[in-house]
Each structure stands twice: as C-alpha cells, then as structure tokens.
C-alpha positions in Angstrom: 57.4 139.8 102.9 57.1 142.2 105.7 60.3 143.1 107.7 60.8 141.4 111.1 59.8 144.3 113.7 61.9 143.9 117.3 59.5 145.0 119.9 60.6 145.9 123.4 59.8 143.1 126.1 57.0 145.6 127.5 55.1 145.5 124.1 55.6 142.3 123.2 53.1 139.5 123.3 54.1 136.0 124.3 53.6 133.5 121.6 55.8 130.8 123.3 58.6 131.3 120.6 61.0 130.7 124.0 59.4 127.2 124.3 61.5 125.9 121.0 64.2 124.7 123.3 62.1 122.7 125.7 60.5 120.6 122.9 63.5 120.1 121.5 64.7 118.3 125.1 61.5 116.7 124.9 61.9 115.0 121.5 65.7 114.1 122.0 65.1 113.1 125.5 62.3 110.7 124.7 63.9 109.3 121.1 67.4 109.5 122.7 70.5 109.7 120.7 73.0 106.9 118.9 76.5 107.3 120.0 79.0 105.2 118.6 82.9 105.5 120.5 86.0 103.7 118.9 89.3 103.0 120.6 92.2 101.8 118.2 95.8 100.8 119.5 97.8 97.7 120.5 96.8 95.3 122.7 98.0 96.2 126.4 97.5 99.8 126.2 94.4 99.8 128.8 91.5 100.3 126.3 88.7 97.5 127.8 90.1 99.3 131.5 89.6 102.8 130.3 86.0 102.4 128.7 85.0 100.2 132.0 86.3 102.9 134.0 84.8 105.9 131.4 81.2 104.9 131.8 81.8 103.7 135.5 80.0 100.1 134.5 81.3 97.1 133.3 80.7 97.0 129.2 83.7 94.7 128.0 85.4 92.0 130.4 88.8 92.0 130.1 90.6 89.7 127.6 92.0 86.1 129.4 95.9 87.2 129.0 96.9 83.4 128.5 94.6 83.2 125.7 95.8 86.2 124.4 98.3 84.6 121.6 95.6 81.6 120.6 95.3 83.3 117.7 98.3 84.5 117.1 99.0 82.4 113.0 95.5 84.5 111.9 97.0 87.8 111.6 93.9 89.6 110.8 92.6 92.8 113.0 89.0 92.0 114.3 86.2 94.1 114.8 84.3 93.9 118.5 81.1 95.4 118.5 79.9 95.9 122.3 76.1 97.5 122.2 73.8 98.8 125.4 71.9 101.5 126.5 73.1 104.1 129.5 69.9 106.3 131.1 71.1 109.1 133.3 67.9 111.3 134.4 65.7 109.9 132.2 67.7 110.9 129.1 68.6 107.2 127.3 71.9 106.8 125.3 72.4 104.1 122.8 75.8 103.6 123.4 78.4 101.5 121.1 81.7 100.6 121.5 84.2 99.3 118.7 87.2 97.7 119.6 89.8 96.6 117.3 92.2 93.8 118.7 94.8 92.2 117.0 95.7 96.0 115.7 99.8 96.2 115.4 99.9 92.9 117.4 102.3 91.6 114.9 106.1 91.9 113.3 104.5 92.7 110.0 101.7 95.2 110.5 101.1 96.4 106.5 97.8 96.7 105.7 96.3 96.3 109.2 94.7 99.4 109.1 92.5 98.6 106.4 90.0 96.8 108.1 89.5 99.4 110.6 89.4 102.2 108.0 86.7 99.9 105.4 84.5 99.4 108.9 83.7 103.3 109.6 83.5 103.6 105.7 81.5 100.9 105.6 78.7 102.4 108.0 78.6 105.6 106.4 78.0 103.4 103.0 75.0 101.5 104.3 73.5 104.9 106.5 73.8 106.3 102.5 72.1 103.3 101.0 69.1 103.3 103.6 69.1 107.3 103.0 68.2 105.9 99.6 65.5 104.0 100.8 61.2 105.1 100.2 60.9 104.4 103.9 63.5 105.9 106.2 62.1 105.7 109.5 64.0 103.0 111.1 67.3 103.4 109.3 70.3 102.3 111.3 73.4 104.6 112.6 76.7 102.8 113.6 78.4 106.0 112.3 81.5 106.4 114.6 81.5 109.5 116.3 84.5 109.5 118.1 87.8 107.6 117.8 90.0 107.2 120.5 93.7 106.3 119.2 95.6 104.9 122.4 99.2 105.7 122.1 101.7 103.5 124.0 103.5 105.8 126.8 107.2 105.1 125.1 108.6 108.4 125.5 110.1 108.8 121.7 107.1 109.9 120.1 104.7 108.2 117.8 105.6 105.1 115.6 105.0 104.9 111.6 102.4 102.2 112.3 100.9 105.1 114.7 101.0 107.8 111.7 99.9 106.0 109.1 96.7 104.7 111.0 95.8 108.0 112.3 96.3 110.1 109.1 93.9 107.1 107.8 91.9 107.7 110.6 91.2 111.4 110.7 90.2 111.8 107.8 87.4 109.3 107.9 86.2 110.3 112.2 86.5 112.5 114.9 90.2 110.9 115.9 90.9 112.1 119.9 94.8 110.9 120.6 95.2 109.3 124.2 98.2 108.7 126.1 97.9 105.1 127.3 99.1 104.8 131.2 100.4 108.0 132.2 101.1 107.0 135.8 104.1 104.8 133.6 105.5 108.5 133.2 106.7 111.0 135.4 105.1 114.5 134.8 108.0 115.8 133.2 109.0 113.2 130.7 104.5 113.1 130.0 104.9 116.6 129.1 107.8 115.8 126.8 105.8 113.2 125.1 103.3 115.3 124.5 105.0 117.9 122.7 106.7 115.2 120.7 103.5 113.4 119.7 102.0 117.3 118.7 105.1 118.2 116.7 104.8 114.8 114.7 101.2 115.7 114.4 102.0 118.8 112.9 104.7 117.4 110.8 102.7 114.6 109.2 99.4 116.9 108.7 97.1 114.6 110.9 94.3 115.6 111.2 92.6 115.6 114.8 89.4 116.8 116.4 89.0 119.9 117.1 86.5 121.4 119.7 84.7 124.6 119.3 86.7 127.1 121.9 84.4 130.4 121.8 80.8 130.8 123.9 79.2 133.2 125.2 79.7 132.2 128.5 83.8 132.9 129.7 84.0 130.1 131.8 82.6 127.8 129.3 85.5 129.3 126.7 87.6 129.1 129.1 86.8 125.2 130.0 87.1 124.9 126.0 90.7 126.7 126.1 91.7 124.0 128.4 90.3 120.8 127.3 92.0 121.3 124.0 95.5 122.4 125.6 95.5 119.2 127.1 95.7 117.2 123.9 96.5 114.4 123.8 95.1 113.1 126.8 96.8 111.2 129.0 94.7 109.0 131.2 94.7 106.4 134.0 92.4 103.6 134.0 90.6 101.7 137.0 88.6 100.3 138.1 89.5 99.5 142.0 88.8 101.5 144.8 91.9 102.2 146.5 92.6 104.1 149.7 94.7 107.7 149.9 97.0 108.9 152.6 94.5 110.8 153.8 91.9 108.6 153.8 89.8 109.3 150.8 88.6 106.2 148.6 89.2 107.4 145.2 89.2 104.9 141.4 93.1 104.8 141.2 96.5 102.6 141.3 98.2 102.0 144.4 101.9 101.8 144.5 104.7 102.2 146.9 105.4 105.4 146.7 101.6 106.2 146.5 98.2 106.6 144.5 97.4 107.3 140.8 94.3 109.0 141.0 92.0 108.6 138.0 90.2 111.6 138.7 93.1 114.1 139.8 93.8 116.4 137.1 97.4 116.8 138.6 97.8 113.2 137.5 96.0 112.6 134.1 93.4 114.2 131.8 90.6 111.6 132.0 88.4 114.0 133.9 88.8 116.9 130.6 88.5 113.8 128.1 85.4 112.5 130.0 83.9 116.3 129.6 84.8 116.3 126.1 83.5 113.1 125.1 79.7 113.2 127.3 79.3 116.1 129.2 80.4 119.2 126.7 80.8 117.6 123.4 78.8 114.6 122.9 76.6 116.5 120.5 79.2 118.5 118.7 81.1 115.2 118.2 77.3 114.1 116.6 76.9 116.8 114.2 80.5 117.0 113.3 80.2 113.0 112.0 77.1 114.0 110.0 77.9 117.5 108.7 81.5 116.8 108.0 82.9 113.6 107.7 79.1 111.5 106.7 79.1 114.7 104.1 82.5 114.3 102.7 82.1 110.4 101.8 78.7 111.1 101.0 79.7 113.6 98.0 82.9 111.4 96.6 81.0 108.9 96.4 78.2 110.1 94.8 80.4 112.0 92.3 81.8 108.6 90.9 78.9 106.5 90.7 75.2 106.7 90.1 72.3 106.6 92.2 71.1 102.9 93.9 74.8 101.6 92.5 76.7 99.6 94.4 80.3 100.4 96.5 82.9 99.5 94.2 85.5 97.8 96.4 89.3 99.7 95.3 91.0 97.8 98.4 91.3 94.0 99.4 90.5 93.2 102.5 93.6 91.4 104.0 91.3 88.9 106.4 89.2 88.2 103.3 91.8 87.8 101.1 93.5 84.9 103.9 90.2 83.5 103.9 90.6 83.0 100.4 93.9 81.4 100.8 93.0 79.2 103.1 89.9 78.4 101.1 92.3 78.0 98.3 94.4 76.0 100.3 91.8 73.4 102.1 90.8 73.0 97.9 93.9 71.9 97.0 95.0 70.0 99.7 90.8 68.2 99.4 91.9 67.9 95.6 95.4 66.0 96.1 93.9 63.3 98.8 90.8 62.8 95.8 94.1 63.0 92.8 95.5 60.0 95.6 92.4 58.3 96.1 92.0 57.9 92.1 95.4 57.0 91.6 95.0 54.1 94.2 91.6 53.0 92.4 93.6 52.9 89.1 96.0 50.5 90.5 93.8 48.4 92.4 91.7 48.3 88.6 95.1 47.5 86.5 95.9 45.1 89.6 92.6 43.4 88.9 93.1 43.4 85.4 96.2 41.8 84.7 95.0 38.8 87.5 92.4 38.3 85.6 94.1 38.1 82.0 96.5 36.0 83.4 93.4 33.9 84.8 92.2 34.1 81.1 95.0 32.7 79.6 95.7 30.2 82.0 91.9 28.6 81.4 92.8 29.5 77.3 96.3 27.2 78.1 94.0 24.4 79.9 91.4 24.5 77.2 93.9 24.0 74.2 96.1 20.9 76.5 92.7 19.4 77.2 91.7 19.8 73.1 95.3 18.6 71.8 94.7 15.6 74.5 90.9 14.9 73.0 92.6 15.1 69.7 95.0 12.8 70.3 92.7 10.5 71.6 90.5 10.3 69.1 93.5 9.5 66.5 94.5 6.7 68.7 90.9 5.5 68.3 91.1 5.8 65.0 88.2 9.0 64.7 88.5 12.5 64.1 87.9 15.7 66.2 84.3 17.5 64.8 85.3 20.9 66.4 
C-alpha cells in the first residue's frame, strides 16, 4: 500500500472527503437517536418536578400525595417506564424515562436495590440476545444512559442505603449524583454537603460519570472544567412562573424572603446538569453505555456461558419472591377452606349414616316383633310358621 501523501490546499483536489460530517447529521438526524434517563431516590425528593421542569413539558404527572401510602404492606420498588418522542429543529429524540418509586420508602430497605440493578441488567441482556439474532434491524435499546441518583438535602452526607445503591449503580450506568432541593440549603451549608457527599464518594470507591474535560476549543474545556467541578448537582425544580423583584418572569420558587431561580447558576446547577445531559454530552453519555458498560456485561457474560444460552438468574427478585408468598399463601389458605369443606361433608356422611342404621335396625326390631307375633299366632291356632 502506497503511503498517504499530504498535499497543500493549493494542490489538492476536492473529493468531498469534508462532506463525511454532514451525512453523518443526515443519517442521525433522520433515524434519530434512543436516549434512555433514570432517576433513583426516595420519594419526595423532586424527581417527577425535576424531569417536568428538565425537558420544559409535562412527561410524568405528579403522584396523588394521599394516595401515596395505598401501597404501603407491598414493599416492593416498582419500575415506571414513561416513553415519547422530543423534536427540536427537526432532529427527533426517542426519549425514556425510568422512575423507581417505592425506592427506600420503607424501615427495612435490604434488598431494594435489586430490582433496579436486575432492570438495567436486564436491558443489556435482551440488547445481547437480539445482537444474537439473523436479523437485527429492528432490535430494541432501553439501555440506560444516564442515571440520575437524587440525594435528600440532609446536610450529614450520604446514607448506607445511598452507598450501597450507588456503588450498585455505577458500575452497571452512567450514575450523575443530584442534590435534591437546594433552595432547602443555604449556599454555605450546600457547599458543605457537597464536599461531604465527594469525600464519601471517594471513601467508598463509587464510581461516578465522568465527562471528557479536554477539546480543542478553550472555552469548550473550560465549560468541561466547570460542569464537572460542580458535581454533584444541586438543582431546583419548577415548574411555575413566578415573578422577581425586578420584574422578570423566571421558572422558580417564591418565598418570603424571595425567588429560587431554576436557571440562576448562583442558586443551583440545573443549567450545567442540563448541558451535560442534552446539549454537551448526550452522545458521550451514548457511547460510554455501549463501549463501556454494554461492553463489560457483555464480556462476563459471555465468559461464563455459551452462545444462544440463557441468563442464569444468581439473585432473587424480592417482588417475585412476595409474589410467591402470597401465591403460597392464597394456596394454603384455598387449601384449608377445601380441608374444612371435606371435613363438613364427612360429618354430614357419618351423620347420614348412623340415622340410617339406626332406621335399619329399628325396621330389623319391627320385623322380628311382627314375626314373634305371627308366630305366636299361629301356635294359638294350632299351625306352624313356614319361614
């Protein structure tokens, strides 16, 4: 093979090598891309507010608080799947949320992690199986690309629930801590929490996404440099206009002493987050699902079983093992009314049965007073009885 020759711009002919770029827009604009968002945490932390208020639409309602607790005796962690498609100058974005209520809901939480953790496994288990497949056009991709873990604004740091999910979590997706309702903190005790919450990050080895800092352009690096400096987020969510003191109608919280702006970066991070996740990172966040993390589950799999064979399941679900119980349960409980029902019929039969014996020998009794009588009879007559 001949070596590559650079030519200077004046000698070179156009072949339309430059074009590459432009059909590649073409292509992804016109197939459009799958993007798949998770938010994990307890229940109250703002995550239905903060995806409204994210994509600037209504995806999820909000949750009817005095239904919240309905059902409270199932202590099982659920997985919402909210679908639909965002097209912003006439580039289209399969967009899916995940939502996990019921997460750390509960006094006992072990184990609650493991539905959430078998879900994204379980998507990059069936995108392997259809990779499998002689026709592979129309496979299916509900990879998670990005998990947002919502942290509850205590102050103290993060809870062992809180490590033990996201050490789960990291390794499996690109896990993005959030701060849950900074405006609950002032800016001093937010910045506290946040070195907390990166020390115990540190200390427990979790591991969190990372976004790629150098470019050749300085104010993109620079952009970079800051986005992840602000780690973990901490964001406000809204989705009410409210009015400033000097008159500007900004997506905020209004309180007495004044206006938590969504979109101030002196007040929150939602604006860097919001670059991070769409406008900067979207496709980073993309490849790193399917070059890292699709990659890594794809190999340990495949090292321990053989091709076409089916997931061997090492950990029980906890809602499909209370199914089971209450499977188990409804069995026996169907098996002791039938066990009751029996018992009843054997009575009613041994009821029946000594009536009619005792029928049976009153009609024997009657037959032999009505034989000794014809017998005696018939000796009075001076006969006999022919029997």
């Amino acid at each position: 093979m001949p070596p590559a020759v650079a030519l200077s711009n004046s000698s070179r002919p156009t072949i339309g090598v430059a074009h590459l770029p432009n059909q590649r827009h073409k292509i992804v604009s016109n197939k459009g891309v799958n993007f798949t968002v998770m938010v994990c945490g307890e229940s109250g932390n703002g995550k239905t507010t903060f995806v409204n208020t994210l994509f600037t639409t209504t995806l999820k309602d909000p949750r009817d608080q005095s239904k919240r607790h309905e059902k409270q005796l199932d202590r099982t962690v659920e997985i919402e799947i909210t679908k639909t498609e965002i097209e912003e100058k006439m580039f289209r974005v399969k967009l899916s949320i995940i939502d996990t209520p019921g997460f750390g809901d509960y006094v006992n939480s072990h184990n609650s992690w493991v539905p959430i953790s078998e879900f994204i496994d379980d998507q990059h288990e069936s995108y392997m199986r259809q990779e499998q497949q002689p026709s592979r056009s129309n496979k299916i991709d509900m990879r998670v690309h990005a998990c947002l873990y919502f942290i509850r604004p205590t102050g103290h740091g993060l809870k062992p629930l809180d490590v033990e999910m996201m050490k789960r979590l990291g390794s499996r997706v690109n896990l993005i801590p959030v701060i849950a309702k900074a405006d609950t903190l002032t800016p001093k005790d937010l910045e506290a929490f946040k070195e907390r919450i990166r020390n115990d990050i540190d200390q427990h080895h979790i591991k969190v996404y990372q976004c790629p800092i150098e470019s050749e352009d300085e104010e993109v690096t620079q952009s970079n440099r800051d986005i992840t400096s602000a780690m973990p987020f901490s964001v406000i969510g809204s989705t009410q206009d409210v009015q400033t003191a000097d008159g500007r109608t900004v997506k905020g919280r209004a309180y007495s002493w004044g206006v938590a702006e969504v979109e101030n970066e002196q007040h929150c991070d939602f604006k860097k987050l919001r670059h991070l996740l769409i406008r900067s990172h979207m496709s980073d966040l993309i490849e790193t699902t399917e070059t890292v993390h699709y990659e890594n589950y794809r190999l340990s799999e495949m090292a321990t079983r053989k091709f076409g064979e089916g997931k061997f399941v090492k950990v029980e679900n906890p809602k499909h093992r209370e199914k089971e119980e209450a499977l188990r349960k409804e069995f026996t409980e169907q098996v002791k009314k039938e066990e009751n029902r029996f018992r009843q019929w054997e009575t009613q039969l041994v009821s029946e049965r000594d009536r009619l014996n005792k029928d049976l020998e009153a009609r024997h009794a009657q037959i032999k007073a009505l034989e000794s009588e014809l017998e005696a009879l018939y000796h009075k007559n001076g006969g006999s009885v022919r029997r």
